[in-house]
C-alpha positions in Angstrom: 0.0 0.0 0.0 1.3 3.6 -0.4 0.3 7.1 0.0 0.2 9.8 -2.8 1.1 8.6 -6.3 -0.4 10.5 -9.6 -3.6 12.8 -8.7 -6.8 11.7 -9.8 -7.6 15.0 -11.6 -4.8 14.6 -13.7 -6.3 11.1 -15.1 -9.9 10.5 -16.9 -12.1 9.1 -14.1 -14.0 6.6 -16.5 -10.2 5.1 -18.7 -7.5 6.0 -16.1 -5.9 8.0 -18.9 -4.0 10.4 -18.5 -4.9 13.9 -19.9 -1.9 15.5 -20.8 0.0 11.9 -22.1 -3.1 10.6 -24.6 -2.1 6.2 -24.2 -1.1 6.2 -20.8 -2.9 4.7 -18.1 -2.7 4.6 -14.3 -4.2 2.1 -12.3 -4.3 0.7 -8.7 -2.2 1.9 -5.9 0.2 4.7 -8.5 -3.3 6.7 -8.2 -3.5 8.6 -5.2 -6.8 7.1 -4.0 -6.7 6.1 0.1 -8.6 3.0 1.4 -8.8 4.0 5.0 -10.2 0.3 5.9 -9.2 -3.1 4.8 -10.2 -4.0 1.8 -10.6 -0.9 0.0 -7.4 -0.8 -1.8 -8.0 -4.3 -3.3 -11.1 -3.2 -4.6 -9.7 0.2 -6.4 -7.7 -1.7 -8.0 -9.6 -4.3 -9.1 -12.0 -1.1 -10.3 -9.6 1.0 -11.9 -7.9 -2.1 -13.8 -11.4 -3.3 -15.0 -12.4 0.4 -16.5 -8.8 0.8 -17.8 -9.2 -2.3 -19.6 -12.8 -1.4 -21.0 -11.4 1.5 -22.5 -8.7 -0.4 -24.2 -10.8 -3.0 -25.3 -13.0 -0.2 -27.2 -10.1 0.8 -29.0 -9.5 -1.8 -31.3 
């Protein structure tokens, strides 16, 4: 687990992309999203990995 990493407004909140670098993605625990509670951390990155790869998927 670790605190900080790259700030949610910098990325879109439904690909994980990131708005000024168009084709790169952040996902997981790089993001700086905080699960206070057990749990939570597993399930933001399951979340953010699962859009991420939605949006990749409608690329082709």
């Amino acid at each position: 687990m670790t605190l900080g990493g790259v700030d949610t407004n910098e990325l879109s909140s439904r690909t994980m992309e990131a708005r000024k670098v168009p084709g790169l993605y952040f996902i997981g625990e790089v993001m700086d999203v905080t699960g206070w509670l057990g749990g939570y951390n597993f399930q933001w990155a399951w979340a953010s990995a699962w859009a991420c790869a939605q949006a990749l998927a409608e690329q082709k």
